[in-house]
C-alpha positions in Angstrom: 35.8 7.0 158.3 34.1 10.9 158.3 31.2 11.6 157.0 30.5 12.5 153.4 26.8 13.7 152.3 25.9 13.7 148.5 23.2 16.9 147.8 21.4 17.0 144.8 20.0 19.9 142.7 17.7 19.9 140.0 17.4 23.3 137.7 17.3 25.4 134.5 18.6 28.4 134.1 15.4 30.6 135.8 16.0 28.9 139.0 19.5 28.9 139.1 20.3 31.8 141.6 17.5 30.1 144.3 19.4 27.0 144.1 23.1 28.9 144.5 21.4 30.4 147.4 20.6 27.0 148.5 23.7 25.9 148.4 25.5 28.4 150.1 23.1 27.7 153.0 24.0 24.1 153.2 27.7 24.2 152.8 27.9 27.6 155.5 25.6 25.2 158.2 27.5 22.2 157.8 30.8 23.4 158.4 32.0 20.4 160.7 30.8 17.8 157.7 33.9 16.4 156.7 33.0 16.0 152.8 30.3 17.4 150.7 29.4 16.8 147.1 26.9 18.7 145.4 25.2 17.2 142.5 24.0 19.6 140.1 21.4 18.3 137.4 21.0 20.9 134.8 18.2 21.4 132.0 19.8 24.0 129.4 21.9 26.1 132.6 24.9 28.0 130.7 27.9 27.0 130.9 28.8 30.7 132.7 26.7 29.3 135.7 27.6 25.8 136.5 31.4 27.4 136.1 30.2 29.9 138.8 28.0 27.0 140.9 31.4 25.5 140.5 33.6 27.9 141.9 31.2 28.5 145.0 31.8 25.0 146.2 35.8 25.5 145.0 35.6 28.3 147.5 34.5 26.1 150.9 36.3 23.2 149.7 33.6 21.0 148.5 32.9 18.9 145.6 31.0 19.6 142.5 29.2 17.4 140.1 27.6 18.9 137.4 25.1 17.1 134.8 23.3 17.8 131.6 19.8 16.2 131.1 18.4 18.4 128.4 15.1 18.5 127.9 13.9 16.7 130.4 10.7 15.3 128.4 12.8 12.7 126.1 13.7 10.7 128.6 10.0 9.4 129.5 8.5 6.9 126.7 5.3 8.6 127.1 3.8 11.8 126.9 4.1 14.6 130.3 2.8 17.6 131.7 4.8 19.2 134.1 1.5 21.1 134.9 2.4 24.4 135.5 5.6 23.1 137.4 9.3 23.9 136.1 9.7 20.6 134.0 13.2 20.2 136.1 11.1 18.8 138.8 10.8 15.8 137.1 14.8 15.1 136.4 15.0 13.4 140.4 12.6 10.9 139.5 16.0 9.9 137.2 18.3 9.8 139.8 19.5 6.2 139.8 21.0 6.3 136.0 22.5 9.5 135.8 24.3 9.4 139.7 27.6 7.4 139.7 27.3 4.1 140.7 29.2 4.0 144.4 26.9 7.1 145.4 24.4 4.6 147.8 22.5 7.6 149.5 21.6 11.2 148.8 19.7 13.9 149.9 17.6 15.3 147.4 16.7 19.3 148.0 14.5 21.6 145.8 16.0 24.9 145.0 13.8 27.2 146.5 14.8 25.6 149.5 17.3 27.4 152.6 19.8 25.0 154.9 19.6 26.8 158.7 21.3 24.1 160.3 23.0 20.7 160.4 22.0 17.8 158.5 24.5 15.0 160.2 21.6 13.9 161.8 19.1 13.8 159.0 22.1 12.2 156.9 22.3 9.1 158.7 18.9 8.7 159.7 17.8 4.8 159.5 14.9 4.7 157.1 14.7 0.7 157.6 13.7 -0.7 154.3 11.5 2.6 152.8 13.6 4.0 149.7 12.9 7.6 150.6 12.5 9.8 153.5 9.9 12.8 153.1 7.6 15.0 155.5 4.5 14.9 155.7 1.8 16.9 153.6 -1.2 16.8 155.8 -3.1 19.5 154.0 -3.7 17.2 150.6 -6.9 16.1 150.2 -8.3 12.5 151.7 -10.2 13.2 147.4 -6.4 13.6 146.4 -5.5 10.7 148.0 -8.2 8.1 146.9 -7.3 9.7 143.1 -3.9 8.5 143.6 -5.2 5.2 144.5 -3.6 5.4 148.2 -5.3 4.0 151.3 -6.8 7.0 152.7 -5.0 6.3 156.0 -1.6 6.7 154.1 0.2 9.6 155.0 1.2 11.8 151.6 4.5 13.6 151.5 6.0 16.7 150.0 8.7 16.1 147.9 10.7 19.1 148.1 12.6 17.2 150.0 14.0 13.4 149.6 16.5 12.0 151.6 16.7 8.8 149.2 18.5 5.0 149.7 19.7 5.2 146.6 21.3 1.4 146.6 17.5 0.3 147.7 16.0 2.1 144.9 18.9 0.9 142.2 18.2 -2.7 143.3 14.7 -2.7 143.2 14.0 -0.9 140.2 12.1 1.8 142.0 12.1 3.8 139.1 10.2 1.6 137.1 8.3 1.2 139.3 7.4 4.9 139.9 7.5 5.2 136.1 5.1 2.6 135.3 2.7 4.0 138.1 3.1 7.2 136.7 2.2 6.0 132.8 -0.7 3.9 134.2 -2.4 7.1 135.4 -1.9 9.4 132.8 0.3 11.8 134.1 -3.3 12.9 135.6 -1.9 14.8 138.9 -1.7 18.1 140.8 1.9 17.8 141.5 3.4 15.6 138.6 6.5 13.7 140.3 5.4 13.8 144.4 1.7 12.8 143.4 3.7 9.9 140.9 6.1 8.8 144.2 3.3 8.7 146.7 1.2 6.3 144.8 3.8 4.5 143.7 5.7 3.6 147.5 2.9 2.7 149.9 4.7 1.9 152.7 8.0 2.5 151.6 8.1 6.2 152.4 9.8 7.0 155.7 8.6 10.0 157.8 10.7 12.4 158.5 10.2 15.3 161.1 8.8 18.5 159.8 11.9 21.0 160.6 13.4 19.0 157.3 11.4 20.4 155.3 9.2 23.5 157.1 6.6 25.6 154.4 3.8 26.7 154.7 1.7 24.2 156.0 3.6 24.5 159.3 3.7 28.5 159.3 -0.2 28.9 158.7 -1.5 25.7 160.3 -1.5 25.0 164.0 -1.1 21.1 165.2 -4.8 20.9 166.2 -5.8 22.5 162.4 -2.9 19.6 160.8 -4.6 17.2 162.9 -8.2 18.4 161.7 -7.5 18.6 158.4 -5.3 15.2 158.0 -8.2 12.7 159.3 -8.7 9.6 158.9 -4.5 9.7 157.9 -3.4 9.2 161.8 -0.7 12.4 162.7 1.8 12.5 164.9 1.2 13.4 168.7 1.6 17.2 169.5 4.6 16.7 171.7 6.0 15.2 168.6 5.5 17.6 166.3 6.6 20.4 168.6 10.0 18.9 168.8 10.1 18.3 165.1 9.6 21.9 164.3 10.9 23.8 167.2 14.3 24.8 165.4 13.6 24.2 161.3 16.5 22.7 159.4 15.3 23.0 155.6 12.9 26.2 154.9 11.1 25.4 151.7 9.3 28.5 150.1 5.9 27.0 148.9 3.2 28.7 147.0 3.5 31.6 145.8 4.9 34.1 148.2 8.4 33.5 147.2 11.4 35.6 148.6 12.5 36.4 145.3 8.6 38.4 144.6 8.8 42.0 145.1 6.3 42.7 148.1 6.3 39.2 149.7 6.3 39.0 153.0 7.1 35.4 153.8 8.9 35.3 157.4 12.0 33.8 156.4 13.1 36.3 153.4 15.9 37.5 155.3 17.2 33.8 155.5 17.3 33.5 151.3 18.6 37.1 150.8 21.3 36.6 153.2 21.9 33.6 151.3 21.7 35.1 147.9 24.0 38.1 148.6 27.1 35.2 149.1 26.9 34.3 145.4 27.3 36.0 142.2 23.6 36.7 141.6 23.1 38.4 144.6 22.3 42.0 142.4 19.3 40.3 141.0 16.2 42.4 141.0 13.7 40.7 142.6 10.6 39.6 140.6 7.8 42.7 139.9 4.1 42.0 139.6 2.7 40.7 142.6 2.6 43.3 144.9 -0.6 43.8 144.8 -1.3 40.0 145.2 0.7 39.9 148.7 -1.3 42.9 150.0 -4.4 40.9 149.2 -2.9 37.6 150.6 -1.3 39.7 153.6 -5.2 40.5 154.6 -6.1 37.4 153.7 -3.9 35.9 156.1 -4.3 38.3 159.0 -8.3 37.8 158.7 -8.0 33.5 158.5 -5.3 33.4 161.2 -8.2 32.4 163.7 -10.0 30.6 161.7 -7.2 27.8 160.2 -9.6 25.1 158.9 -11.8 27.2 156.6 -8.6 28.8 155.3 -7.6 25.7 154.2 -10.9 24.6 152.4 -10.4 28.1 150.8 -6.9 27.3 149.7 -7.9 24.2 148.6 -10.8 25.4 146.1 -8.2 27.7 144.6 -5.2 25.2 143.8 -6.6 24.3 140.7 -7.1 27.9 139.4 -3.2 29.1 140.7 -1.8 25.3 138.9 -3.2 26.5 135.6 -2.2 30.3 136.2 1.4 28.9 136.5 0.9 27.0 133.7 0.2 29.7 132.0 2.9 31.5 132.7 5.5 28.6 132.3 4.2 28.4 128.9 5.0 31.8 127.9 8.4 31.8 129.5 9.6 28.8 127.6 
């Protein structure tokens, strides 16, 4: 019997080119899979684009699954804030009742995220009895982490990224259970849905090696700064994390220098145009107005690049003003 991975997407219609991008990247690097099926999850996409999402998997011979949410927001019986985040983030913590039954595993991928190699490997990686496999986060906070009610020795993950046992999480209700964490705190997070799944698995969250899901955490900060900047949480030895991020697998555009931002200069741009230019949005003009912030973060970074720890701690004192900025701006798009 081959191999057959499930993908899922999550997106509206402002994010739907990044994730056609995506998966162009996934289905061009895994060639040799025998079967693919993208799952598409959309909030209010047209019906133009999924027919064109469509026909980009009808093109490499691949499956597509396309599904309508809506607003996102009705189906929690309590009030959210997506907090400054595209409210589509939300739609994977729904994954169990809107993925067909016989669909046991799946590997969940944001869409500013690029495929640069084979995930055969990652696919059937043994994650034990742990619903979901993430990377590591070591830059949140040991404050973040004792807010979220976590041991302060418990690793916290990025969720850009969920390679998910999807049987596990159907027969154990893990979505209540995430749900019901996420009601008892009052939606009170940084990052809505990872802050919500961190609290709510202790110890059934299965580490995966950083080249799944390489950002900027592992672009800006040296092992020894990850290390630093992780304590008490123990981190993985630096022979360890050399091999996991030797050759990354999953780039995931964090923050805000994003390849679509006129001016960025993130190092692996060329990856999403290259991307980009294989699908039907590839004439897109890139986003205007921050030019002048990626000059000021270019110096920023050139002047921090020996001194890794403090730029964290400066990072760190600004999330909270760049979250409500985003906010902001979310607000006035919708």
């Amino acid at each position: 019997m081959g191999t057959h991975i499930h993908v899922l997407y999550a997106a509206d219609e402002n994010y739907v080119r990044h994730a056609a991008a995506s998966m162009v990247s996934l289905m061009e690097h895994n060639i040799g899979v025998d079967e693919i099926t993208i799952h598409f999850l959309s909030m209010g996409v047209s019906e133009k684009s999924m027919e064109q999402l469509s026909a980009l998997c009808a093109e490499r011979k691949r499956h597509f699954a396309g599904y309508e949410l809506g607003d996102i927001r009705r189906w929690f019986d309590f009030p959210v804030n997506a907090r400054g985040f595209a409210p589509s983030t939300l739609a994977r913590l729904f994954i169990a009742r809107v993925l067909p039954e016989d669909v046991s595993r799946v590997l969940y991928l944001d869409c500013d995220t690029i495929v640069t190699d084979d995930l055969t490997a990652l696919w059937h990686t043994d994650m034990g009895t742990c619903y979901l496999g993430m990377v590591a986060e070591p830059t949140a906070t040991k404050a973040r982490r004792v807010q979220l009610g976590m041991d302060v020795k418990q690793p916290y993950f990025n969720a850009g990224v969920l390679l998910i046992n999807l049987a596990l999480w159907r027969s154990e209700d893990a979505e209540g259970t995430v749900l019901r964490y996420y009601c008892s705190k009052g939606g009170d997070f940084i990052a809505p849905d990872q802050d919500a799944i961190n609290g709510a698995f202790p110890g059934r969250i299965y580490e995966l090696a950083p080249r799944y899901n390489y950002g900027s955490v592992q672009i800006y900060y040296p092992w020894k700064a990850q290390k630093r900047i992780s304590a008490p949480t123990p981190f993985m030895n630096e022979e360890t994390y050399r091999k996991g991020t030797e050759k990354p697998a999953i780039i995931h555009f964090l923050g805000e220098e994003r390849p679509w931002r006129a001016g960025n200069h993130h190092p692996y741009t060329v990856e999403y145009e290259r991307n980009l230019a294989l699908t039907p949005w590839k004439d897109s003009e890139k986003d205007e107005g921050w030019r002048m912030y990626f000059l000021c973060f270019g110096l920023f970074n050139t002047f921090m690049k020996p001194f890794p720890y403090l730029r964290w701690r400066i990072i760190d004192g600004l999330i909270p003003v760049f979250m409500k900025h985003r906010e902001r701006q979310l607000k006035k798009r919708q």
